[in-house]
C-alpha positions in Angstrom: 0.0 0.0 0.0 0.8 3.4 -1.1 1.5 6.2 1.5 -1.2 8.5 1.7 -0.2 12.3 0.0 0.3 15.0 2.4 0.0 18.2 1.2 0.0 21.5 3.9 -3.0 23.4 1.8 -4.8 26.4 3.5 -8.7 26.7 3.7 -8.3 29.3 1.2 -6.5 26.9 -1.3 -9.1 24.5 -1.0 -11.6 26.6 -1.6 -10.5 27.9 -4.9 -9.5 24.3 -5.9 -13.1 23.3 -5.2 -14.0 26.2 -7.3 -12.9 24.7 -10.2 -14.7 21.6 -9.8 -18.0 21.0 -12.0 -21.0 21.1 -10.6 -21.3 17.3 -10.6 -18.2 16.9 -8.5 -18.9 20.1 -6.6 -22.4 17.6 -5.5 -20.4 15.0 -4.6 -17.8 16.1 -2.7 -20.2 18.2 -0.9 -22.0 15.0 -0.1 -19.1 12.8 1.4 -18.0 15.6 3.2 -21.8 16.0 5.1 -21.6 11.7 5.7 -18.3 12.3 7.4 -19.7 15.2 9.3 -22.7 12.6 10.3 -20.9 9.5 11.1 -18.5 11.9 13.0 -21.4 13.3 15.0 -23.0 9.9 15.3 -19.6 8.1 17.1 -19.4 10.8 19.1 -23.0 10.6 20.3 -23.0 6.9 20.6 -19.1 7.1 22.8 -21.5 9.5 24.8 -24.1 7.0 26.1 -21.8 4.0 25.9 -21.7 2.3 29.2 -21.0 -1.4 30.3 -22.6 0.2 34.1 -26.2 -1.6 32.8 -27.4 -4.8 31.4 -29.5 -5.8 28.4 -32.0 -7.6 31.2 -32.0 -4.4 32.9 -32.8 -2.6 30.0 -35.8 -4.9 29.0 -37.0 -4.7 32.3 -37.3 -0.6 32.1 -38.9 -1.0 28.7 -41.5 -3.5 30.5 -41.9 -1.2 33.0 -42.7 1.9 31.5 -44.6 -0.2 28.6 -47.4 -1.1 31.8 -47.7 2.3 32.8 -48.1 3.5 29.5 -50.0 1.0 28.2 -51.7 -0.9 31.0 -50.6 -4.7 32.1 -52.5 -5.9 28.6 -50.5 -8.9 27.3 -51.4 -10.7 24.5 
């Protein structure tokens, strides 16, 4: 494998590299670049609740819980 390129470019540089771009490939780029702002949001969101403190029963149990006060002790 190929090292990866590193080039020191400034936002400006970018930018007016972008510029140039068609429209097609203007699209596209803007659309990775707002998936890698998701899935960066997204890990970060799901390191944020990440715990090992609780268990799945545990978890199943609240649900049941909440589910019969909501919803009565109806089972089907």
């Amino acid at each position: 494998m190929k090292p990866a390129l590193q080039i020191n470019l400034s936002f400006q540089q970018i930018l007016a590299v972008v510029r140039q771009l068609p429209a097609e490939q203007k699209r596209k780029l803007s659309k990775t670049l707002e998936k890698d702002i998701i899935d960066s949001k997204l890990t970060r969101l799901l390191k944020t609740f990440k715990t090992s403190k609780i268990t799945e029963d545990e978890i199943l149990n609240e649900v049941d819980f909440v589910r019969s006060k909501l919803y009565g002790s109806k089972k089907d």
